[in-house]
N, C-alpha and C positions, 0 to 999 in steps of 0.2 A: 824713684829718680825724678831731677827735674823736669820741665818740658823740653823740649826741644829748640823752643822761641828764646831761650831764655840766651841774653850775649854770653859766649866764652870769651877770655883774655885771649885765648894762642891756640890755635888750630892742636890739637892730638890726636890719638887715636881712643876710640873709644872704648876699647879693651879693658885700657888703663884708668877706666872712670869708674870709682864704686862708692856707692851714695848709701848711706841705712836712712830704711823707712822716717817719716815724719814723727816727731810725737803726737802733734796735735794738730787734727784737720783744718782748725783755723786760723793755726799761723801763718803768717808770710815765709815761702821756703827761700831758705837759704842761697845764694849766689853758692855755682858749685867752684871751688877750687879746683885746676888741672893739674893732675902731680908732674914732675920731671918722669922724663926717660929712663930715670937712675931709678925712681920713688920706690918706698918698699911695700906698697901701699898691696893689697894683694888680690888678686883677680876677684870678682863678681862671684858666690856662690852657684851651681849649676841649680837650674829649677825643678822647685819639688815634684816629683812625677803624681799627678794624678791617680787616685784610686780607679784600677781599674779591673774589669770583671773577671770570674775563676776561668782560666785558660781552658779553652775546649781539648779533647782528646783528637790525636794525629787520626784517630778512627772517624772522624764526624767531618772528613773535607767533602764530602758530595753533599753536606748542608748548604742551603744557602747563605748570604751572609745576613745576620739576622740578628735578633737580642738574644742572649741564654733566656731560657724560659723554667722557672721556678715553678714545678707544680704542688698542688698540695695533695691534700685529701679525695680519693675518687670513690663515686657510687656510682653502682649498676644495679637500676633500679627499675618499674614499670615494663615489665615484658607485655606483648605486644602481639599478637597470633597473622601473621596479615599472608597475602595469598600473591604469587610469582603470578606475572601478567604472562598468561599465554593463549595465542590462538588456535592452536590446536591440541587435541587432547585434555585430560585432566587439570585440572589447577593443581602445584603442588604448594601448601604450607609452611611458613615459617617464621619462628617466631623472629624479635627484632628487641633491642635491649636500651633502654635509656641511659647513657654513660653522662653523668656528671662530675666533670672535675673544677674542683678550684685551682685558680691563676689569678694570681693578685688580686687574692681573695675576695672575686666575683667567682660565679660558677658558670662553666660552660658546656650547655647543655649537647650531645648528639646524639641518633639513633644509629645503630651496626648492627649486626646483624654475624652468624657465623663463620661465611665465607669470607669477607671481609677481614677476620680475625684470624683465618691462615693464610691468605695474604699479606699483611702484616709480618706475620712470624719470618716468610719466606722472605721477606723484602731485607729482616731487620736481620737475619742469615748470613744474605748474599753480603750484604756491603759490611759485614764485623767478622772478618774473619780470625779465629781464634777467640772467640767471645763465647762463654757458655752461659746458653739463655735458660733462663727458666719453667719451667713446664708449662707446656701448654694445657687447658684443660680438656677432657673431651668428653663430646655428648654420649656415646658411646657405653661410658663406664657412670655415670651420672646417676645417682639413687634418686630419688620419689618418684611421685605418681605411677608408680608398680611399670618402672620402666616404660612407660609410654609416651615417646618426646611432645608430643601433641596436648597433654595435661599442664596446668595451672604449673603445679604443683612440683612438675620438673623442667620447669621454666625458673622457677621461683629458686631451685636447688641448685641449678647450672648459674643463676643469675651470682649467686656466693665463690661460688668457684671462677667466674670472668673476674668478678671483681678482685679475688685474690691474688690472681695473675698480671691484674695490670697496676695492682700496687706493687710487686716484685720487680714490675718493668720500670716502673717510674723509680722505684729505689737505687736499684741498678745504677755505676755510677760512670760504666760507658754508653748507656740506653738512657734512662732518663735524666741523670747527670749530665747530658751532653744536648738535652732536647734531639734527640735523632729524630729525623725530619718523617719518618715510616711513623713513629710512635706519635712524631707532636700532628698530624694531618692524622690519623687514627681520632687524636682526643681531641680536636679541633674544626677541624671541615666540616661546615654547616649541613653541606648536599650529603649527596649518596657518593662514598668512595667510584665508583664507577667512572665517574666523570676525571678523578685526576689515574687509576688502575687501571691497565685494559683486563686483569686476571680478575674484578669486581665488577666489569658489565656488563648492562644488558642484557646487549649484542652478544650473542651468541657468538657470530664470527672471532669478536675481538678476543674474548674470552677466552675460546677455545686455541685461537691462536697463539695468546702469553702464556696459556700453561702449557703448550709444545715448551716453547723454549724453555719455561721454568724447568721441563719433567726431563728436556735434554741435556740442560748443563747436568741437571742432578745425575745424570745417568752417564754424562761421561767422566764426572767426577769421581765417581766409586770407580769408575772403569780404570781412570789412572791408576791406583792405591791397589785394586784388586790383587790379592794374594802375594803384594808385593813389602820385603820386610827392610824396611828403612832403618839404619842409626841415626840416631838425634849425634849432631858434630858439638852440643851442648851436654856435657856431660851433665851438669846437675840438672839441668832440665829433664835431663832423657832418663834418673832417679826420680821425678818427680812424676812424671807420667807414667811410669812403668807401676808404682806406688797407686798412683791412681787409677792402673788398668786392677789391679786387687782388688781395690775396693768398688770397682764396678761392677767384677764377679761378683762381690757378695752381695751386693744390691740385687743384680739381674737376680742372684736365687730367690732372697726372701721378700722383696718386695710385691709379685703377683699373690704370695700366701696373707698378705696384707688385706689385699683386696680380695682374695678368695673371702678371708675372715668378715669385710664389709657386705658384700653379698648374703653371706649365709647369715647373718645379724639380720638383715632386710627380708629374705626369705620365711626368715624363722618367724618373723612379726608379722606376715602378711601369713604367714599356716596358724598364725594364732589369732588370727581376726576372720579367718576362715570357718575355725572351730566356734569362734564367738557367733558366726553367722548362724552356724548348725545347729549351737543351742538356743538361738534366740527364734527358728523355725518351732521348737519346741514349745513354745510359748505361743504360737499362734493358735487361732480361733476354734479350727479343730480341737487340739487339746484340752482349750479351755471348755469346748461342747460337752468331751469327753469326764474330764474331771478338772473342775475349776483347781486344786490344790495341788496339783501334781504340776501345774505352768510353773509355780513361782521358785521350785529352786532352779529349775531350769534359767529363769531369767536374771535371778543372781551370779550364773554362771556364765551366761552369754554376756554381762556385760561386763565381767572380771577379763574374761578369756579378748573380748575388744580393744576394752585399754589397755593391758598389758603387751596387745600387739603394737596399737599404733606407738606406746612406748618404744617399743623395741626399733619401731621402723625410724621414729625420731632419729633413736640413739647412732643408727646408721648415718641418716642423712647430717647428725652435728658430727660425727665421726669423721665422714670424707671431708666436709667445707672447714675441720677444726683443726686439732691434733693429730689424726691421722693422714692428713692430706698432705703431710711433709712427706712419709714411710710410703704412702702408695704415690706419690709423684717424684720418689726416686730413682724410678725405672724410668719414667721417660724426661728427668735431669740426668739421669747417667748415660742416654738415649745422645743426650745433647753434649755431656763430655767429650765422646769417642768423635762424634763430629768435630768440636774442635780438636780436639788431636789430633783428625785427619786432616783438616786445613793446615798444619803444623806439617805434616809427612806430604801434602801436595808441593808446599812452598819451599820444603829441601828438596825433592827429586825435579822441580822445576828448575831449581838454580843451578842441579849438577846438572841440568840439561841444556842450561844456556850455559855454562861453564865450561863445558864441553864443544858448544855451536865457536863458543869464542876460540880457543885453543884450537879448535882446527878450523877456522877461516887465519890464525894464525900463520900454522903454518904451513897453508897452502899460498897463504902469500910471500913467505919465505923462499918455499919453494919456486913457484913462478916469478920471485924476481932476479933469479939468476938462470934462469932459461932462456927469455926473451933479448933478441938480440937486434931484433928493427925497435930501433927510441919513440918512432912515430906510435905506431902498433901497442907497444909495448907499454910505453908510458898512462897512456890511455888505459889499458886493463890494470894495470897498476892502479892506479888512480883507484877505479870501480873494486880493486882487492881493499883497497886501502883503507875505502870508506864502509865495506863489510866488516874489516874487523873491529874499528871502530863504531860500527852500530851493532855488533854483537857483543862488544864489549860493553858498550852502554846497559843493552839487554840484562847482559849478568848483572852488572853492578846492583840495578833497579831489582832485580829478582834476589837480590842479597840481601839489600835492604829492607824488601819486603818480608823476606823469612826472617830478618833480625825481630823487626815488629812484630810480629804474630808470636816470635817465642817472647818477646816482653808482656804481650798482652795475656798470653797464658800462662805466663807465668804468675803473672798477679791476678789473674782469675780461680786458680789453682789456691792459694793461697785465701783468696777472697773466698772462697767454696770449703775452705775448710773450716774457718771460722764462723763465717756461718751456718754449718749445719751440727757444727757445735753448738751453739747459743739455739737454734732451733731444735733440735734432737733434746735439748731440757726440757725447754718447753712442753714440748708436745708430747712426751711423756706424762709430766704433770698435768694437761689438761687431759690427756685420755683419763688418767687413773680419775681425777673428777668426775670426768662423765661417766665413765661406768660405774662408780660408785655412787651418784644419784639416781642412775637408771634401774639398779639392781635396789636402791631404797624406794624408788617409787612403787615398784613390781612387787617387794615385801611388803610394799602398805597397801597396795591393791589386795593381794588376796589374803592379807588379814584382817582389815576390813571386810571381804566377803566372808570368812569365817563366823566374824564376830556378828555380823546381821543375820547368816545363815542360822548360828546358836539363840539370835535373840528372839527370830520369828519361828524359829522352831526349837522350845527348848527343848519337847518330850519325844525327840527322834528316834531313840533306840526303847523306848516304851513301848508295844504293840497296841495298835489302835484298832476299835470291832471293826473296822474296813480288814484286817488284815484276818479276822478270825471269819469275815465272810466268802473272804478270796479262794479258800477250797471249796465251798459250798458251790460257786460262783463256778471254778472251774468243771465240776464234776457234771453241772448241769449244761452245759455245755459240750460237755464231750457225750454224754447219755443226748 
């Protein structure tokens, strides 16, 4: 449009003034004509809206207001052994984990550590409720270094397993989708969580103080639900759940035999680096004092019987951080279904209970308004009844709408969970059958290879050698 400086003929209103762009920047623009009151001339196009960014989820309002934050790629990398400052008593150890994630593709570096990463979890809980998270991992159940948390090497194992959990969280599209504020201060905060968690410091006091309240809401929240059997007012919902408590039986069965099955994979390799030990004893200085020729199948066999263990123990540890780490961390995702389920059956028995507080502040004010018969008196606790039902009736409303949301969110997590562990359960099927079928061809190339050295360095083994025609002579003089 023109400028503003520019004379008009006749006062109009400016509604009725619509100019198309210039052709050409360096013309003289045109003196605008005022149409009539009558003109059919037609309003100004409404302006183009702006691109603007993917709408957060109604779950992410305790964020502050801030840019979406796009993560990319995370490594958990450089473990760390470092020692809890205290003044009396023992020092206790623990390791610390270098989390690297890209953000506009810079990488940003932090150290955490494991407390910090259940806090996290509990924080990312409370505030999504009906959100089903994805497993956490735990040191607990963790393969290498022959189960000793204090080793390289199951720092190194666990470091696979952190990192696969907080790519599940960044994928997540009400978690990392949404930058939730628990997760983006996890992957971002320079310091030690401590300083923004009081459940991460120090201070003992502080500490011990937020997991009271943590371990109280938790415990008075089972305590609502306790033995108590709710209908979903959702009929397809309350099919979809029910559906999903099936399949969480059949998880709770076969998923511990999963992880039995890892163990025993891990066990069975660390008895067969055992036996390697045993035969490679055999091979020591002694024996060779005794008869240098007698060490060396022993040591063809101590060192078959080694690699074939730490094979085995590999297979274990790509096992859990691989293919299997879907099937053994469906106990504790189906762990975190029933949770959301029950945030779903606290937020109906709360709304029949503000629904209930409403309907009788009702009508007890129904009642007490035909009792009172002094205006002064009267009007006055009226008033006070009046403004009860209308703040219990608020109460409900807010507790209806809360329960509406939580059955939307589970209801697309439900759905989002099933799809997923569809596309995941191929997967990791196919990468198990890979991995055991390299581990079982390495283990046959192991001990045929020892066969085949065994044959080469000893071809005339079942031929009797004079050692063997000396050996009763040997024996008898001995026993005489």
């Amino acid at each position: 449009p023109a400028p503003e400086s520019n004379p008009s003929p006749s006062p109009a209103p400016e509604s009725n003034l619509s100019l198309s762009p210039l052709p050409n920047s360096n013309a003289t623009p045109p003196i605008p004509r005022v149409p009539e009151s009558n003109s059919s001339i037609s309003p100004p196009p409404p302006p183009t809206p702006s691109p603007t960014t993917p709408r957060k989820s109604s779950l992410s309002s305790n964020l502050p207001p801030k840019t979406l934050v796009f993560y990319g790629k995370v490594y958990v990398i450089h473990p760390t052994k470092m020692e809890s400052p205290r003044v009396l008593g023992p020092k206790q150890s623990y390791w610390t984990y270098e989390i690297r994630t890209i953000i506009a593709e810079k990488p940003v570096s932090v150290r955490r550590r494991y407390r910090e990463l259940i806090a996290m979890e509990d924080r990312l809980r409370a505030s999504l409720p009906g959100v089903i998270l994805p497993p956490k991992p735990d040191k607990a159940n963790t393969l290498g270094g022959d189960h000793d948390v204090d080793s390289l090497v199951f720092a190194r194992a666990f470091a696979k397993l952190l990192q696969l959990y907080l790519e599940s969280l960044i994928a997540h599209p009400l978690i990392g989708g949404v930058s939730h504020q628990a997760l983006h201060e996890y992957l971002t905060y320079p310091k030690k969580l401590g300083e923004l968690w009081n459940e991460c410091s120090d201070a003992m006091i502080k500490r011990v103080k937020a997991k009271t309240g943590t371990i109280t809401d938790k415990i008075a929240g089972r305590a609502a639900i306790a033995g108590r059997t709710v209908e979903d007012p959702n009929p397809d919902l309350s099919d979809m759940i029910t559906n999903a408590y099936r399949m969480v039986d059949c998880i709770n069965e076969s998923s511990p035999k999963f992880e039995k099955f890892l163990n025993l994979v891990n066990d069975y390799g660390e008895a067969s680096c055992l036996v390697g030990m045993g035969f490679s004893k055999l091979c020591g200085r002694d024996i060779t004092d005794y008869d240098s020729g007698i060490s060396a199948p022993s040591e063809m066999l101590a060192l078959a019987a080694l690699k074939d263990g730490r094979r085995l123990k590999k297979l274990s540890v790509d096992l859990q951080s691989g293919g299997m780490n879907v099937f053994v961390n469906e106990y504790s995702r189906a762990r975190n279904e029933v949770n959301a389920f029950n945030d779903r059956k606290r937020a109906i028995l709360a709304t029949r209970r503000l629904r209930e507080n409403a309907t009788t502040a009702k009508k007890n004010y129904e009642r007490k308004k035909e009792k009172f018969i002094d205006e002064d008196r009267g009007h006055t606790h009226l008033m006070n009844l009046e403004n009860e039902v209308k703040k219990t009736e608020q109460e409900a409303l807010a507790a209806k709408k809360e329960m509406d949301k939580i059955g939307q969110v589970l209801n697309g997590e439900i759905l989002r969970l099933k799809e997923e562990r569809r596309k995941e359960w191929f997967n990791s099927v196919s990468v198990i059958a890979k991995d055991m079928h390299e581990c079982w061809k390495d283990r046959v190339n192991t001990w045929e290879w020892t066969m085949k050295t065994f044959e080469q360095e000893f071809p005339d083994i079942n031929t009797p050698s004079p050692l063997d025609e000396v050996e009763p002579k040997v024996a008898q003089t001995v026993l005489f």
